[in-house]
Z-matrix of the N, CA and C atoms (Angstrom, degrees):
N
C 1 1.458
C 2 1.524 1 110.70
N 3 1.156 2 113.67 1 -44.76
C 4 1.897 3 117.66 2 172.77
C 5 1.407 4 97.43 3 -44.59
N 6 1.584 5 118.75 4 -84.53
C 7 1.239 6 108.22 5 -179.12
C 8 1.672 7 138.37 6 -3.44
N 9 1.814 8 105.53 7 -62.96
C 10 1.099 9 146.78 8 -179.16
C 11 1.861 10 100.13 9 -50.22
N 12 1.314 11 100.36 10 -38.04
C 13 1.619 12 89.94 11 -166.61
C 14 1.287 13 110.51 12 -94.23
N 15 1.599 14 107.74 13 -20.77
C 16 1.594 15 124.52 14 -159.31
C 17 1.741 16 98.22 15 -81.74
N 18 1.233 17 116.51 16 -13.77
C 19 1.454 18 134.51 17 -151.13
C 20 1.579 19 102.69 18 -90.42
N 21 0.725 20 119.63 19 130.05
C 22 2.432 21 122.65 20 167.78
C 23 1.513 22 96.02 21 -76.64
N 24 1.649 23 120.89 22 -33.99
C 25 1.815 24 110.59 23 -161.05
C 26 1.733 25 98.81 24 -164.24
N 27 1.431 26 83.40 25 141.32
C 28 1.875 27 95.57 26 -163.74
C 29 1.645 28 77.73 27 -115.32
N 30 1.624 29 109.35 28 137.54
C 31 1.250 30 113.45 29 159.16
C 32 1.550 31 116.26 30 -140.65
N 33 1.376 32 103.39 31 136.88
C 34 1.362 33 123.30 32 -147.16
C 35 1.651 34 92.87 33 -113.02
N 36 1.053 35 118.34 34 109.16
C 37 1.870 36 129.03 35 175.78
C 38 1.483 37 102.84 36 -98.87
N 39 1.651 38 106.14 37 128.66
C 40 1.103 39 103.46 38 170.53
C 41 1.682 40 114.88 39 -125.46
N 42 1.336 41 167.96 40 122.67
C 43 1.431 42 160.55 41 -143.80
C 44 1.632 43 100.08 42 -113.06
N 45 1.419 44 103.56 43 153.99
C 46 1.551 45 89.43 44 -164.03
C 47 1.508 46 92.95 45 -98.39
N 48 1.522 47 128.56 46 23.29
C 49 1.271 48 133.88 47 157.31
C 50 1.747 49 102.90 48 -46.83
N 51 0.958 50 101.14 49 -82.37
C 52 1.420 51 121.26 50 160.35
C 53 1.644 52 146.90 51 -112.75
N 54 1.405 53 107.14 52 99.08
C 55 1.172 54 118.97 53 -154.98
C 56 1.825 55 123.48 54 -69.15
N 57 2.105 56 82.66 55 -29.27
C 58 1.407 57 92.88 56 -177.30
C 59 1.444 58 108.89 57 -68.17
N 60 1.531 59 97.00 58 175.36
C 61 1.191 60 111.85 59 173.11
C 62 1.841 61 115.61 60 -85.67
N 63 0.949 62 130.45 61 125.74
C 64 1.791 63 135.81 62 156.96
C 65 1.564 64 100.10 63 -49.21
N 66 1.491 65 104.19 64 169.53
C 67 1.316 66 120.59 65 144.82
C 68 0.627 67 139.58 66 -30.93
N 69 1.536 68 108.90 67 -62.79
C 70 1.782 69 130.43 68 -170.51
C 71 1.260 70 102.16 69 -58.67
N 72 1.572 71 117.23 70 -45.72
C 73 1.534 72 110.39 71 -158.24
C 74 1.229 73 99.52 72 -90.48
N 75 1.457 74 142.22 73 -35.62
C 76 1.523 75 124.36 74 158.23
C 77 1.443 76 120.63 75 -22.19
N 78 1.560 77 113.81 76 -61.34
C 79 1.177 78 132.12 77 -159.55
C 80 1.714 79 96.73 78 -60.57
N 81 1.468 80 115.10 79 -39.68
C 82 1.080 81 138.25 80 -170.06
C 83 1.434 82 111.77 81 -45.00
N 84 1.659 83 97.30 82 -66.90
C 85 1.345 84 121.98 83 175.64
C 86 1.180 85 113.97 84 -51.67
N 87 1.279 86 121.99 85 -71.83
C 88 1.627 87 132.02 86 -170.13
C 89 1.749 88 107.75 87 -59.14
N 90 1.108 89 125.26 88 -57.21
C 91 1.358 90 123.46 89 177.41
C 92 1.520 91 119.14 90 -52.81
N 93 1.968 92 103.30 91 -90.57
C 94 1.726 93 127.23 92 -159.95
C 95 1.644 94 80.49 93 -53.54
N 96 1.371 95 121.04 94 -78.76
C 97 1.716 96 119.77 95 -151.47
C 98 1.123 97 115.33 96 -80.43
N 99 1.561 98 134.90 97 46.96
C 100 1.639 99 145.39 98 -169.78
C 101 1.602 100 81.54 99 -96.55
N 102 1.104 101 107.42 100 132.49
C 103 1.175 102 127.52 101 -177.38
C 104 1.388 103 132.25 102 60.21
N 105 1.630 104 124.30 103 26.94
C 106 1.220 105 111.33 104 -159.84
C 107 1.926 106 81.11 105 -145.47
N 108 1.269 107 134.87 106 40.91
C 109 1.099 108 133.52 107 157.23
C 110 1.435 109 129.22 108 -44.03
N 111 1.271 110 96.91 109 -42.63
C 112 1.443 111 96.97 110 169.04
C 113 1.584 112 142.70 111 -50.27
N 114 1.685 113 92.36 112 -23.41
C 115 1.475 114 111.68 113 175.47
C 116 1.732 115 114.22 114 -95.47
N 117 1.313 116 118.44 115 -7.42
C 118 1.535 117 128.38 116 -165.17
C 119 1.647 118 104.43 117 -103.00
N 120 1.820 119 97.39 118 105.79
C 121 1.324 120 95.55 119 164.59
C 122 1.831 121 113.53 120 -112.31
N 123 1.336 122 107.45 121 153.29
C 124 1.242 123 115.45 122 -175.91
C 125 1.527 124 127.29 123 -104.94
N 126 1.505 125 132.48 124 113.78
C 127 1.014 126 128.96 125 -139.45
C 128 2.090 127 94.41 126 -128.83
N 129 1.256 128 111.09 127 145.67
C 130 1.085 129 99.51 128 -173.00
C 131 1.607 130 91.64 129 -141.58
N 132 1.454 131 102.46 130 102.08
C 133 1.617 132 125.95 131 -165.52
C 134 1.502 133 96.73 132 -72.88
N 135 1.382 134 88.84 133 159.01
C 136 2.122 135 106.44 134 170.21
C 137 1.115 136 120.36 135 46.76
N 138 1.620 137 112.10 136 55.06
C 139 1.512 138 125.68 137 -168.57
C 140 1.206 139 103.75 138 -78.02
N 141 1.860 140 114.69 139 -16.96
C 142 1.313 141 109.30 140 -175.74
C 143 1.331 142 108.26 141 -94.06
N 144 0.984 143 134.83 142 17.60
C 145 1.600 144 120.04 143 176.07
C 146 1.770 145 114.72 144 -98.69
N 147 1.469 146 88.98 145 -3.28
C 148 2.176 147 82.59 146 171.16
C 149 1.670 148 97.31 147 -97.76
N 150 1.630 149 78.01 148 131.74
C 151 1.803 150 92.71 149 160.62
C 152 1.268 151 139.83 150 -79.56
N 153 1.455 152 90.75 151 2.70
C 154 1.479 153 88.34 152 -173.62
C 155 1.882 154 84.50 153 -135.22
N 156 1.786 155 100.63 154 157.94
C 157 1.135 156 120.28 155 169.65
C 158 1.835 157 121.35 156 -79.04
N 159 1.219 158 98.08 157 -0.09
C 160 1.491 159 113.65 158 -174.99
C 161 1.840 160 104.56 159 -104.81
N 162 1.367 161 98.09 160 -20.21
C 163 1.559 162 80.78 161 179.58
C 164 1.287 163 108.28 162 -125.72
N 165 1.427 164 114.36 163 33.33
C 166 1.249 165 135.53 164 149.72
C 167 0.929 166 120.61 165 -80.85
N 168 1.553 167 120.50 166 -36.46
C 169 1.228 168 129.38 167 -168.58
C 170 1.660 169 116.83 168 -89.42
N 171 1.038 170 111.00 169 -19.02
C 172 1.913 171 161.02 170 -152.14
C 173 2.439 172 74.81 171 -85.38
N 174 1.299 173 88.68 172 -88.35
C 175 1.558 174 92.12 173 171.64
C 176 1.296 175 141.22 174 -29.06
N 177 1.381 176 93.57 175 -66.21
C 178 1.301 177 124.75 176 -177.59
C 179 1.423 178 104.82 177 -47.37
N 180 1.834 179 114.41 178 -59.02
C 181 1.262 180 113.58 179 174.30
C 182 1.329 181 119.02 180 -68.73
N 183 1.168 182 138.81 181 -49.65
C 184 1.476 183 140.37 182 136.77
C 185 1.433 184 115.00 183 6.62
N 186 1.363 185 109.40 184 -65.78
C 187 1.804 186 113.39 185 -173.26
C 188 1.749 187 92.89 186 -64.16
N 189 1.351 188 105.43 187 -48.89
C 190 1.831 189 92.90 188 -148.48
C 191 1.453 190 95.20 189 -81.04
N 192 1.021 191 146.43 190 -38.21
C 193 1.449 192 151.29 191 161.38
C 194 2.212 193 110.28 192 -22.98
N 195 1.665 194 98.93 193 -57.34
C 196 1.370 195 103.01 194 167.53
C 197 1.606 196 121.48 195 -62.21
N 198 1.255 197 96.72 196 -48.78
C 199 1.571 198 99.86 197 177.07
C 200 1.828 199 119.67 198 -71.45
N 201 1.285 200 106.11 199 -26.25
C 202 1.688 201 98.43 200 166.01
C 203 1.287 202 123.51 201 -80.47
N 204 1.442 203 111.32 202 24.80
C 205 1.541 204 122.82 203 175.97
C 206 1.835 205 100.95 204 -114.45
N 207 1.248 206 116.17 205 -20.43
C 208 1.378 207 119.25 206 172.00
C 209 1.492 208 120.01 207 -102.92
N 210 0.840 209 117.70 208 -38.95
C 211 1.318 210 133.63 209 171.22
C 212 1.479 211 118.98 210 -45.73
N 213 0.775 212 131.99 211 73.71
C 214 1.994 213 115.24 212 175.51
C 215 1.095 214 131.38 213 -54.07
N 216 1.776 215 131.88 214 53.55
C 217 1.626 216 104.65 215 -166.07
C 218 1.781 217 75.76 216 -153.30
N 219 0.838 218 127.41 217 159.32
C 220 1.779 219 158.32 218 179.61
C 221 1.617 220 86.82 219 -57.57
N 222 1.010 221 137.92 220 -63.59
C 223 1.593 222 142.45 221 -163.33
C 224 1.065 223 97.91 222 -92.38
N 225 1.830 224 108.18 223 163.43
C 226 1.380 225 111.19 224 144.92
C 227 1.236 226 121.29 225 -94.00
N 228 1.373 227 132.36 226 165.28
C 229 1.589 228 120.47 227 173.51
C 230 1.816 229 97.30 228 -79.64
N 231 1.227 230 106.92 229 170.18
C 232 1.084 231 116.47 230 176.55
C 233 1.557 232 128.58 231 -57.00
N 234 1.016 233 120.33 232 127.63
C 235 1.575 234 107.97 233 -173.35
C 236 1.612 235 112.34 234 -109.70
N 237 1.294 236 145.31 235 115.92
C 238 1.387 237 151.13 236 -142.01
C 239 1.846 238 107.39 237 -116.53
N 240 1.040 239 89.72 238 123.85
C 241 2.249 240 88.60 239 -170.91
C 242 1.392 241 80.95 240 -94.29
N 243 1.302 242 104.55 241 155.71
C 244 1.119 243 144.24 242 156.72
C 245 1.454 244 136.45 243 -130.58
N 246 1.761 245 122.16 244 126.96
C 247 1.493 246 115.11 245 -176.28
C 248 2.032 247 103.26 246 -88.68
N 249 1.514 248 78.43 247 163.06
C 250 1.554 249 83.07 248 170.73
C 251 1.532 250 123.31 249 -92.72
């Protein structure tokens, strides 16, 4: 949580190996970064390694589906792909 406050920008990598969320990072979410959304961006690495546009999407919904179960807010924040 020190970290968390001492920090300008929290960035959260996710691989579309696995989109869901673990434990850890639930715990992550809900606890250390309770209240500090403003600094948490969400990045969803190695967008280029699916071949297909369907199981990109397969992920994609996958990730945000897990995270709107941790998350508390009406929206999601933005989530940003990235190639490798």
């Amino acid at each position: 949580r020190w970290f968390a406050t001492q920090s300008d920008l929290i960035l959260l990598f996710f691989d579309p190996d696995k989109p869901g969320t673990t434990g850890e990072t639930l715990e992550c979410l809900t606890s250390a970064l309770q209240g500090m959304d403003h600094k948490v961006m969400i990045i969803f690495n190695k967008c280029d390694q699916f071949l297909k546009m369907h199981d990109f999407a397969r992920a994609y919904g996958s990730l945000c589906w897990n995270l709107s179960k941790v998350i508390p807010r009406k929206d999601l924040p933005p989530i940003f792909t990235m190639c490798t």
